[in-house]
Z-matrix of the N, CA and C atoms (Angstrom, degrees):
N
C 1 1.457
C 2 1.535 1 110.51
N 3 1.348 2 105.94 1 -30.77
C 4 1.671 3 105.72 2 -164.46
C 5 1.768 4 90.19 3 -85.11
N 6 0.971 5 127.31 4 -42.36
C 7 1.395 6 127.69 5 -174.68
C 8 1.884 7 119.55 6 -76.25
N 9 1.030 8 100.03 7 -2.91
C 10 1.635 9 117.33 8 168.56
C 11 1.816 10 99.32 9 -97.51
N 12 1.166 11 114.13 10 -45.60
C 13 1.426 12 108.92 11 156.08
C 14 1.230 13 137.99 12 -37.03
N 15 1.205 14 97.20 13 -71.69
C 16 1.699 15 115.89 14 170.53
C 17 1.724 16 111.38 15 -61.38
N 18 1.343 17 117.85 16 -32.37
C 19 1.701 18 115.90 17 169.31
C 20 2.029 19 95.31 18 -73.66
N 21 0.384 20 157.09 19 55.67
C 22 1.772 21 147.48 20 -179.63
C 23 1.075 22 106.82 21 -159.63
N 24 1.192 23 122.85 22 -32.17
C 25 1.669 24 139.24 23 -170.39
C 26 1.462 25 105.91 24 -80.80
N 27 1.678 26 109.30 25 -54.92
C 28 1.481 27 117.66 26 149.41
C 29 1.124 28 134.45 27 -13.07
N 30 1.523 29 86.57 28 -61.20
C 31 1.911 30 85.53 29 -166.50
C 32 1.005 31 112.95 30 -92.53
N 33 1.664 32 121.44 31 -20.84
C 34 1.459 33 111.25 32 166.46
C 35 1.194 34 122.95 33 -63.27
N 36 1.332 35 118.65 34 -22.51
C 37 1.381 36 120.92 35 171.61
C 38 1.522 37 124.66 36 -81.64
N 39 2.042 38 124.74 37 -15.46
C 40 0.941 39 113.72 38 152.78
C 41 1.534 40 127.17 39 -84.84
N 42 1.599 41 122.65 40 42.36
C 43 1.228 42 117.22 41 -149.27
C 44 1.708 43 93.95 42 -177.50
N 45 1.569 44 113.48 43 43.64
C 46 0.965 45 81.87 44 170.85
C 47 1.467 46 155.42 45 -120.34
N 48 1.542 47 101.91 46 38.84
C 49 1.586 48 119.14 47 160.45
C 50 1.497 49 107.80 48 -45.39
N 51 1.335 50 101.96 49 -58.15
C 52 1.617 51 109.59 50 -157.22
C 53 1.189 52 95.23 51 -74.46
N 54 1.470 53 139.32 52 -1.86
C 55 1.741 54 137.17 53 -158.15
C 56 1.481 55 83.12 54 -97.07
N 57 1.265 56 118.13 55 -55.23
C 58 1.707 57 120.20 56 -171.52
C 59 1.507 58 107.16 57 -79.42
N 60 0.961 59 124.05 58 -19.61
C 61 1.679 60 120.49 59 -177.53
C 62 1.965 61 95.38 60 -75.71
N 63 1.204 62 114.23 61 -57.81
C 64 1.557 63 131.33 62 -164.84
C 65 1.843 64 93.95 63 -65.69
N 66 1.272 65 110.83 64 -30.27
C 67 1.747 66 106.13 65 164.47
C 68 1.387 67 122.35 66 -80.34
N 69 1.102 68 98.18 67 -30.72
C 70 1.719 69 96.41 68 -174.65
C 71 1.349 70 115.74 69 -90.21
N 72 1.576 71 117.33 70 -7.32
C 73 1.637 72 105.14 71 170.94
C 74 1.286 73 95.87 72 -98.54
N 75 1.260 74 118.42 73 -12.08
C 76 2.023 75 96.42 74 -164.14
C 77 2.046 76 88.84 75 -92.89
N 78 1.215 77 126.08 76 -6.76
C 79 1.489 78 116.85 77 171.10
C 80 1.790 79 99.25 78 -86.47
N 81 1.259 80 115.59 79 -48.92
C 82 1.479 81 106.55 80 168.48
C 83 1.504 82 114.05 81 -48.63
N 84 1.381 83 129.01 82 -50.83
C 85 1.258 84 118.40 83 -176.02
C 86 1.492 85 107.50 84 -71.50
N 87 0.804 86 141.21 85 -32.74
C 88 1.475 87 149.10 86 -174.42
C 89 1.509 88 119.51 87 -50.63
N 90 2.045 89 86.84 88 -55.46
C 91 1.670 90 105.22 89 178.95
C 92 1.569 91 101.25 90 -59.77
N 93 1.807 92 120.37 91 -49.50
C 94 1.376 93 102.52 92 -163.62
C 95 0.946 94 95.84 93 -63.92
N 96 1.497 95 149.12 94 -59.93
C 97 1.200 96 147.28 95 -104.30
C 98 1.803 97 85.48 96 -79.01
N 99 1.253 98 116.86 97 -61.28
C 100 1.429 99 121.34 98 169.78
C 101 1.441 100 124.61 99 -29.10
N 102 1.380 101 106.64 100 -56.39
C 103 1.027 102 112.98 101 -171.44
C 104 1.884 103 123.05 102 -59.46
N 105 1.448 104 84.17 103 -27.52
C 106 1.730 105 103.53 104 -178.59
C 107 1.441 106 112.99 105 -79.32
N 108 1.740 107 120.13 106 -31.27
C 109 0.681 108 120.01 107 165.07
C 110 1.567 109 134.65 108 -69.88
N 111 1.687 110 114.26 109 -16.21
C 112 0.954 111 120.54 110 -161.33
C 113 2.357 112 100.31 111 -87.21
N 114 1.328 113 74.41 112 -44.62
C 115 2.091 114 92.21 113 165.14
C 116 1.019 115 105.58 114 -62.08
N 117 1.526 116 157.62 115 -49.24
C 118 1.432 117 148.66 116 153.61
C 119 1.356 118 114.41 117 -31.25
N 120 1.118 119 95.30 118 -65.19
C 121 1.941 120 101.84 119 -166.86
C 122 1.331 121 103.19 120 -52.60
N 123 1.471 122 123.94 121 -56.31
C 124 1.113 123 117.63 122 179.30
C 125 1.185 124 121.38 123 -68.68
N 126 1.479 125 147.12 124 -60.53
C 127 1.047 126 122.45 125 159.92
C 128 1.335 127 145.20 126 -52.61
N 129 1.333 128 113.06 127 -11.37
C 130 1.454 129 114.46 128 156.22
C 131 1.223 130 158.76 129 -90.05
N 132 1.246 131 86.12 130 -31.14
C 133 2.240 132 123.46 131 -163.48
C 134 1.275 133 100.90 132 -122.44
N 135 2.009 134 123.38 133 -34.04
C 136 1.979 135 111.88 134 -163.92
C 137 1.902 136 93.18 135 -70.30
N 138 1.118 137 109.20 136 125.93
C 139 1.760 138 105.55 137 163.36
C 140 1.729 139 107.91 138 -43.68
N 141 1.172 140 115.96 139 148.53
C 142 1.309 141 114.65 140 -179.32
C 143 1.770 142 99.60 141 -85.97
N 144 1.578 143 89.03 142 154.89
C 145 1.721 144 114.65 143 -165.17
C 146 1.376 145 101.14 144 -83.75
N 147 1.455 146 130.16 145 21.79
C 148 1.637 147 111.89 146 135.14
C 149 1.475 148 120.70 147 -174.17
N 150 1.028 149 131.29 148 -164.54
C 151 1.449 150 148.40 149 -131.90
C 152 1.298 151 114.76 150 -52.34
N 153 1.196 152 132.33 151 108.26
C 154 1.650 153 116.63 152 170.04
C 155 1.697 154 119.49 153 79.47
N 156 0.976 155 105.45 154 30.79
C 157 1.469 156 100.95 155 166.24
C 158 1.518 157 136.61 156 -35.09
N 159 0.624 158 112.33 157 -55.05
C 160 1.560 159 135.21 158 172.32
C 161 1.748 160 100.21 159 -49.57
N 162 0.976 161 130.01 160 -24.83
C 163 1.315 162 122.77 161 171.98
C 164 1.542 163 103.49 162 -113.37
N 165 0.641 164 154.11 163 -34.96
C 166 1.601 165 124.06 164 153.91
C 167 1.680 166 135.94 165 -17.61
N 168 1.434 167 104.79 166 137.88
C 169 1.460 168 92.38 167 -176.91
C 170 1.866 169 102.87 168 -137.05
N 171 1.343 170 132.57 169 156.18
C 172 1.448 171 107.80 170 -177.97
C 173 1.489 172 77.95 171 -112.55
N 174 1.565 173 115.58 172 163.24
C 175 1.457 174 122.97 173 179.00
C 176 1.723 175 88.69 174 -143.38
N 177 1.658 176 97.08 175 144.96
C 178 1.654 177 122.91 176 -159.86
C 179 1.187 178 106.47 177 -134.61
N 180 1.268 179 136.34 178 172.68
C 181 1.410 180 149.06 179 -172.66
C 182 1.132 181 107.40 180 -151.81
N 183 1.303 182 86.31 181 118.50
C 184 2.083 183 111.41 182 -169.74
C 185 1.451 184 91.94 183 -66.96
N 186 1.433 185 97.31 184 143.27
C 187 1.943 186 115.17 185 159.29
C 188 1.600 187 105.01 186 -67.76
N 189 1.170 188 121.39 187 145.65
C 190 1.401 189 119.55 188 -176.93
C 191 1.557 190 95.06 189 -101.04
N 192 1.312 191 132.33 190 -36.59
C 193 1.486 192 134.32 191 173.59
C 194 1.556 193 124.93 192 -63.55
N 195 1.451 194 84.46 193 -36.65
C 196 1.827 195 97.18 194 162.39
C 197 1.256 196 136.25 195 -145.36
N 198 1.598 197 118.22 196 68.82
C 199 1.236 198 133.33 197 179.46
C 200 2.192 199 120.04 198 7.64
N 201 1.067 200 97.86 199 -61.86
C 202 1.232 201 117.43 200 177.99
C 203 1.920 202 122.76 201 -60.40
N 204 1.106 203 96.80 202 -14.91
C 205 1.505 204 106.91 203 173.24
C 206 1.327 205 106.26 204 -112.20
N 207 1.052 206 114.50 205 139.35
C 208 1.569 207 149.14 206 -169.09
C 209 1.706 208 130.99 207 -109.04
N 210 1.470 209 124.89 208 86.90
C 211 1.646 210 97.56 209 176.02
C 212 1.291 211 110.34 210 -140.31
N 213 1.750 212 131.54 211 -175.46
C 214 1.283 213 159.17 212 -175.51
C 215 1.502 214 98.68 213 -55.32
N 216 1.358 215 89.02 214 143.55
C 217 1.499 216 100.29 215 163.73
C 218 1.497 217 133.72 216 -94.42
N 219 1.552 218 120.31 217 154.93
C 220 1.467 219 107.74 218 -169.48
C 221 1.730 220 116.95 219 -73.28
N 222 1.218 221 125.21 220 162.90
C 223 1.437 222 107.49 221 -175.99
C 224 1.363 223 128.91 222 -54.81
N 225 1.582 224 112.94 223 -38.25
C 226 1.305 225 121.73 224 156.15
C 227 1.281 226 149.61 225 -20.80
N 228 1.861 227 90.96 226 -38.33
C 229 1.603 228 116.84 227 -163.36
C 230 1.753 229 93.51 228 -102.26
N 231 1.067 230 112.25 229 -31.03
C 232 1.966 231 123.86 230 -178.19
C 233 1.343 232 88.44 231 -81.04
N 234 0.987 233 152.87 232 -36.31
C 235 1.495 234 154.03 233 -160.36
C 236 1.978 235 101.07 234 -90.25
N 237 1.341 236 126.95 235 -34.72
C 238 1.379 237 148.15 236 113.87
C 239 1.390 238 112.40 237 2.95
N 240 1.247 239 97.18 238 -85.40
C 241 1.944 240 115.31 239 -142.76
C 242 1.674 241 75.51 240 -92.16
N 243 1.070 242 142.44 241 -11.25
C 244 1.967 243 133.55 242 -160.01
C 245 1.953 244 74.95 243 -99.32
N 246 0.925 245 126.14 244 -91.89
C 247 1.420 246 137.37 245 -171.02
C 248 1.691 247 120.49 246 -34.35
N 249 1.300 248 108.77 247 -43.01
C 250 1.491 249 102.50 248 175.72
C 251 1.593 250 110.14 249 -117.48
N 252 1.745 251 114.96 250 49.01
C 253 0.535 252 103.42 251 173.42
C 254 1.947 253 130.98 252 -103.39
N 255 1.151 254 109.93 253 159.43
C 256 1.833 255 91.82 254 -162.71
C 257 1.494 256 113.60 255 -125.89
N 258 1.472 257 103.32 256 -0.86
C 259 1.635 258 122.63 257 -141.09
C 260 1.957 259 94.08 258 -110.09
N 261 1.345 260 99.52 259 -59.62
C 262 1.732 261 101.27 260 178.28
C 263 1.457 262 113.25 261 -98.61
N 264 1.378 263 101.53 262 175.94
C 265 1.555 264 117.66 263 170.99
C 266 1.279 265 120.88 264 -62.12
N 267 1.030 266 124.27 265 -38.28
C 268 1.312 267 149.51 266 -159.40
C 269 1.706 268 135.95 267 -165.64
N 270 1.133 269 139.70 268 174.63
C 271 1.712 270 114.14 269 -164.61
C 272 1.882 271 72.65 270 -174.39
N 273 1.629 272 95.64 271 140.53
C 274 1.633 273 112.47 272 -177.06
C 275 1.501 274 99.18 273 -153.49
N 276 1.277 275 111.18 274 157.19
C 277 1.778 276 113.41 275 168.32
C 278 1.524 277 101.74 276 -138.69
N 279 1.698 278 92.57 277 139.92
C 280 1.546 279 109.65 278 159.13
C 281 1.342 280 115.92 279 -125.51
N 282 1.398 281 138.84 280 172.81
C 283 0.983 282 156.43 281 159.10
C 284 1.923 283 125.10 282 -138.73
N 285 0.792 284 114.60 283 119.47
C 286 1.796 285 120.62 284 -178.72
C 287 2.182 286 100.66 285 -83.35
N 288 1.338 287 67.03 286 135.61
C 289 1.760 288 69.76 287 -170.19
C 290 1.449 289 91.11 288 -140.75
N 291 1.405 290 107.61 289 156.48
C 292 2.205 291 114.79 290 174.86
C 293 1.343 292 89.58 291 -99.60
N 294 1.417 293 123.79 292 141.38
C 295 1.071 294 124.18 293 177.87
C 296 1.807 295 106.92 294 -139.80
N 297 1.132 296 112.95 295 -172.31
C 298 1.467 297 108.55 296 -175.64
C 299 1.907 298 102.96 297 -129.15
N 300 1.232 299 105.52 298 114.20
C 301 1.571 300 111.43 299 -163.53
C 302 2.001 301 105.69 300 -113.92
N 303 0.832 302 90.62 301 140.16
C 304 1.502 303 111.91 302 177.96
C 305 1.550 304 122.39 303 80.59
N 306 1.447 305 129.53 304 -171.92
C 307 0.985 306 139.43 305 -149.56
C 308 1.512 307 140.35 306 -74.25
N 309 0.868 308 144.11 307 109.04
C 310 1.381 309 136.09 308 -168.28
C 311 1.110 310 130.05 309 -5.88
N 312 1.296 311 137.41 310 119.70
C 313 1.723 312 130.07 311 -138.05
C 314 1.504 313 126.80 312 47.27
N 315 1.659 314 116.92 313 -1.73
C 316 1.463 315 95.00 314 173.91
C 317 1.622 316 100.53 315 -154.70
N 318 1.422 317 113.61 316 55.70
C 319 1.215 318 139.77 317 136.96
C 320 1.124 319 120.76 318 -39.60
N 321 1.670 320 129.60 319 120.47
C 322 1.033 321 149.39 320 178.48
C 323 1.535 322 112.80 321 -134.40
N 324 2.133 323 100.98 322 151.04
C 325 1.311 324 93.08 323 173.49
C 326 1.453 325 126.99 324 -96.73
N 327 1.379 326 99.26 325 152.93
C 328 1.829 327 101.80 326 171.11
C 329 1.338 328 109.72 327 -142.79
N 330 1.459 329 108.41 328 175.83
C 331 1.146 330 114.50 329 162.28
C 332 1.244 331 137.20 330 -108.46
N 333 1.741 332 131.22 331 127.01
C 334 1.841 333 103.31 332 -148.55
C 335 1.764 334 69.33 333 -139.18
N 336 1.837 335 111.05 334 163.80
C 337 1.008 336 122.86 335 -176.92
C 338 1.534 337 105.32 336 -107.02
N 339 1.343 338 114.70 337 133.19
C 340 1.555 339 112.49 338 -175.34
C 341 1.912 340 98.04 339 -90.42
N 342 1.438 341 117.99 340 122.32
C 343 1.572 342 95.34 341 -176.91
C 344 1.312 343 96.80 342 -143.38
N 345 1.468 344 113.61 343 -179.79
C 346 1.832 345 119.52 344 -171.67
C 347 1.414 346 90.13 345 -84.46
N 348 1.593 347 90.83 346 175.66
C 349 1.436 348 102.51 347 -165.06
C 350 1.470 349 107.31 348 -81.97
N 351 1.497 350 120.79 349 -16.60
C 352 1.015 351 119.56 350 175.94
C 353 1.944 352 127.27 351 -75.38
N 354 1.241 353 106.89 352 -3.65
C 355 0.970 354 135.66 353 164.69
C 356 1.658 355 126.79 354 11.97
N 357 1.510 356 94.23 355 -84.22
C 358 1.528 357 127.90 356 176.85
C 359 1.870 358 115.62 357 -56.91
N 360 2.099 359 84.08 358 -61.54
C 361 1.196 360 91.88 359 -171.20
C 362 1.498 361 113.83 360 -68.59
N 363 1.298 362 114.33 361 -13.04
C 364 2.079 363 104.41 362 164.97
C 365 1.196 364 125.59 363 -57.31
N 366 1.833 365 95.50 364 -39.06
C 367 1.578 366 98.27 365 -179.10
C 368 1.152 367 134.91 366 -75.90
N 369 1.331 368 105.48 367 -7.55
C 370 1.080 369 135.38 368 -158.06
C 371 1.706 370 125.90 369 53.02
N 372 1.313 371 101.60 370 57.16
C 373 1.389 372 116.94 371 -170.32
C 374 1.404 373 112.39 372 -102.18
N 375 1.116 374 131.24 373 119.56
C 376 1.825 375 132.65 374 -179.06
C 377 1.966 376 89.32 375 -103.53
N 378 1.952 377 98.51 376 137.48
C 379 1.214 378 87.66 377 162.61
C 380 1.415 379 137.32 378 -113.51
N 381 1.322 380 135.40 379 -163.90
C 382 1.268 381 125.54 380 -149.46
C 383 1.396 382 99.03 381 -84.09
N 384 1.689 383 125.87 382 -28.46
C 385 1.125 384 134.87 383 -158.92
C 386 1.592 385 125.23 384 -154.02
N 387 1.036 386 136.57 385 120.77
C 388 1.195 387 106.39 386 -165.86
C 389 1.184 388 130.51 387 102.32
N 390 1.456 389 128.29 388 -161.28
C 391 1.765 390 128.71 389 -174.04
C 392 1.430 391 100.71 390 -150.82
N 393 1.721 392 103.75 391 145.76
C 394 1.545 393 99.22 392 -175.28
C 395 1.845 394 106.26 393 -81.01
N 396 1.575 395 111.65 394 -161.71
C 397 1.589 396 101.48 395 174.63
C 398 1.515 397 108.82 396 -87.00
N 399 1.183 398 108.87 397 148.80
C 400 1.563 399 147.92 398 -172.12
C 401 1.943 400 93.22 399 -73.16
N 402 1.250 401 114.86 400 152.12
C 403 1.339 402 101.85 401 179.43
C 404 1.903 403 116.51 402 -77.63
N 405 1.698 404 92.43 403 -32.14
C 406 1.661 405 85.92 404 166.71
C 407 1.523 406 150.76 405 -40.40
N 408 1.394 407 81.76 406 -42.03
C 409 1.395 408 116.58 407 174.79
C 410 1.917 409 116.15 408 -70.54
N 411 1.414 410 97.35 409 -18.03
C 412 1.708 411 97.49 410 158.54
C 413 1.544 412 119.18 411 -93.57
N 414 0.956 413 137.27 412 7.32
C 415 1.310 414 158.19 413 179.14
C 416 1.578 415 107.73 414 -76.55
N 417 1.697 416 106.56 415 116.66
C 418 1.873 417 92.88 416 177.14
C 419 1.034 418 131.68 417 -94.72
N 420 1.017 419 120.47 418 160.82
C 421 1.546 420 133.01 419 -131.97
C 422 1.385 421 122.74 420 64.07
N 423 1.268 422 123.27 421 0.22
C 424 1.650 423 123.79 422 170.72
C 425 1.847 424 98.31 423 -17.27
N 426 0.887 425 114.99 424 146.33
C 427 1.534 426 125.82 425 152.16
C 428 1.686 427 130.16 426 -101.16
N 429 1.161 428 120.98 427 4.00
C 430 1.227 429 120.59 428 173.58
C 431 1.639 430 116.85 429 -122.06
N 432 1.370 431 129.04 430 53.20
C 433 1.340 432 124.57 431 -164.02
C 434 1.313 433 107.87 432 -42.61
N 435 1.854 434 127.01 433 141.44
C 436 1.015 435 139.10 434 164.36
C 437 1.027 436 103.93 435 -124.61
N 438 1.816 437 116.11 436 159.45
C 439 1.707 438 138.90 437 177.05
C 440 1.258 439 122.07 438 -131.23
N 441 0.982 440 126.43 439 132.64
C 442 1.609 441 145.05 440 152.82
C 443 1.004 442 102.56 441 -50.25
N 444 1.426 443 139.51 442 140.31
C 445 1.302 444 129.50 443 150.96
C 446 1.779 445 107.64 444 -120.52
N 447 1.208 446 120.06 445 167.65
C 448 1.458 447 131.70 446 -173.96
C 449 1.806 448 93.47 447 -86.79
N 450 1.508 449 96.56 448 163.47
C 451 1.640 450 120.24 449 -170.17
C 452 1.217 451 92.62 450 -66.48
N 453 1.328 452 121.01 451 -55.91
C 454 1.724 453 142.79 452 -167.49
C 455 1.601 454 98.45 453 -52.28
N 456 1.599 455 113.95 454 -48.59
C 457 1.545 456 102.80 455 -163.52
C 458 1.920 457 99.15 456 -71.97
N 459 1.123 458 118.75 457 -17.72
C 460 1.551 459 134.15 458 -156.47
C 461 1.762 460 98.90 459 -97.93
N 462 1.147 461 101.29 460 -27.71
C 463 1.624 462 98.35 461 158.10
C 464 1.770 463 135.19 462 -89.89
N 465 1.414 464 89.68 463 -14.77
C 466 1.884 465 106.87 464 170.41
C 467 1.364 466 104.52 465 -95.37
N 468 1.406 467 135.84 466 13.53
C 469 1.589 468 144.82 467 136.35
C 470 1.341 469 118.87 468 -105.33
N 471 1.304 470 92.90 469 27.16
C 472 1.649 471 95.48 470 176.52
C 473 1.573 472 145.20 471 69.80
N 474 1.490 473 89.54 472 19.14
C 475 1.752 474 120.29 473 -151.67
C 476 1.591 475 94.83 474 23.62
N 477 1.417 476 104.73 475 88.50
C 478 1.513 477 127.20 476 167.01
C 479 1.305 478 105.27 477 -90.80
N 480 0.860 479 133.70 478 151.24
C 481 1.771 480 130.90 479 176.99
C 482 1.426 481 96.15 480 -92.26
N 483 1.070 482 124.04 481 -46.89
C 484 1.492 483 121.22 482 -163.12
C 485 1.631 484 125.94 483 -63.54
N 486 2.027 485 93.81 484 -2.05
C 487 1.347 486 111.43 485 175.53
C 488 1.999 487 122.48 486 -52.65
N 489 1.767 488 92.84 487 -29.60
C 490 1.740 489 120.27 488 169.64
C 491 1.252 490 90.93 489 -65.01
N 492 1.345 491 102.84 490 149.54
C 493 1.336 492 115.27 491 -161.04
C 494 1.587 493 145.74 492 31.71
N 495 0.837 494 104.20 493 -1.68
C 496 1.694 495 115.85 494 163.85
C 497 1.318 496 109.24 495 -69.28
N 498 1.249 497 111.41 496 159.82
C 499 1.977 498 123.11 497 -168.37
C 500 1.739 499 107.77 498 -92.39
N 501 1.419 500 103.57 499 157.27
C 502 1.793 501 100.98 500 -173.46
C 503 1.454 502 95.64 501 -152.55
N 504 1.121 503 109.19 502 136.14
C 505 1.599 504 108.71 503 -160.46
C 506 1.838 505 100.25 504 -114.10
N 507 1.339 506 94.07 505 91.00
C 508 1.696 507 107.89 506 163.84
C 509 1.378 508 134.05 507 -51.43
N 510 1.421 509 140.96 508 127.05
C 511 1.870 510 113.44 509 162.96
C 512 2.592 511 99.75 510 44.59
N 513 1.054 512 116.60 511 16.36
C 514 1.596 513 124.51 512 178.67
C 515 1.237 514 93.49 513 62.39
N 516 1.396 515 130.64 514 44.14
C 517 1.903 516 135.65 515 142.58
C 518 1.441 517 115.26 516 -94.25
N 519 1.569 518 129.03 517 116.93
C 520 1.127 519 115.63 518 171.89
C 521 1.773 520 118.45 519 -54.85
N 522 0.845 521 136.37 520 138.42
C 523 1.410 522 148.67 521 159.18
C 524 1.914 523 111.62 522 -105.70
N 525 1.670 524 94.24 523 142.92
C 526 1.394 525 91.18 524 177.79
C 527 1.343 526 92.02 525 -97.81
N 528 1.379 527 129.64 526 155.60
C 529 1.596 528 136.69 527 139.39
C 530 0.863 529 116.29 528 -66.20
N 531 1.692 530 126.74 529 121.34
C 532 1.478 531 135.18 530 171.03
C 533 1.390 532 120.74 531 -90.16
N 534 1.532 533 111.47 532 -27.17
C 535 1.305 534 128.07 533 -119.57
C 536 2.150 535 107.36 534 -152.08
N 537 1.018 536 106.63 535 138.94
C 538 1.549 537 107.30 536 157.67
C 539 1.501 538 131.04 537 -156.37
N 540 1.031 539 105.00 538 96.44
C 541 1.554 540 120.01 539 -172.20
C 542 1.653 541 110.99 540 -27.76
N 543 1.474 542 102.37 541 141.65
C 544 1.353 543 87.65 542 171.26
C 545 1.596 544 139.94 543 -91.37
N 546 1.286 545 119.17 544 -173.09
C 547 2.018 546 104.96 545 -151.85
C 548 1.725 547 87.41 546 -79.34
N 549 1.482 548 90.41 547 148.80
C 550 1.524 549 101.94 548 -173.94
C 551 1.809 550 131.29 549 90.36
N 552 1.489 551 86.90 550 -18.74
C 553 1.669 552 90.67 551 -173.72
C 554 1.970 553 97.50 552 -77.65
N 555 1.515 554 101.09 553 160.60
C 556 1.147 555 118.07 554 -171.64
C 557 1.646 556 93.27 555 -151.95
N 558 0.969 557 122.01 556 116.94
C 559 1.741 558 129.02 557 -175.84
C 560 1.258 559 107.23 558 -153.95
């Protein structure tokens, strides 16, 4: 065994393009392979991060031009279906949007969910820090934009507390932070 060792070691060492080529795809394959797995698990298999799943429902609005496509409603129409509604407990809206986050010259993209203020409390989600949005504050034209931020962004400031209330510059809109989700949530 030790001498099948020592022959292998050899040859990678007389050979070694192919020593670094034969490393660098099986760490490339490795990383995706992980990586794919890690987007599966979570979207498929992690239990969702709060209350009552099983009673949740998402509701869509058929394309009338093309049956088969499916989308969100305008706020108007959730503002609608929230008010006359008779059927659920409760009624909330989100939307996932790419947005452009942080500071002048070093803006980056992400993805952040624009949602009602009632949000949290459907899911029954308490957060780690902070207060969720106020209903005023879903109202348009609000004048004081506020943000949620993720556990993850609240740990790349060092889970600073002072991250609450400090400013965050959205799409180049200041936003206050109200809020910080707790570790693990994904919404």
């Amino acid at each position: 065994m030790v001498q099948d060792l020592r022959f292998a070691v050899r040859q990678l060492f007389k050979a070694p393009g192919f020593t670094i080529a034969a490393v660098t795809v099986l760490a490339l394959g490795i990383g995706v392979n992980t990586a794919v797995f890690s987007l599966v698990n979570t979207l498929f298999f992690a239990p969702p991060a709060y209350a009552k799943p099983h009673e949740m429902v998402q509701l869509f609005s058929q394309d009338k031009k093309d049956p088969n496509k499916f989308r969100g409603f305008s706020y108007p129409t959730y503002l609608d279906i929230r008010e006359q509604n008779a059927v659920f407990s409760d009624a909330m809206s989100f939307n996932l949007a790419l947005i452009g986050l942080g500071q002048k010259g070093d803006t980056r993209r992400a993805f952040a969910a624009i949602v009602s203020s009632n949000y949290f409390s459907v899911l029954g989600v308490p957060l780690a820090r902070g207060r969720t949005f106020l209903p005023e504050e879903e109202t348009p034209g609000h004048n004081v934009p506020v943000a949620i931020v993720s556990y993850s962004y609240w740990q790349k400031h060092d889970l600073n507390p002072s991250v609450v209330g400090s400013q965050l510059l959205v799409n180049g809109r200041p936003f206050t932070i109200v809020g910080i989700t707790p570790k693990g949530f994904v919404g």
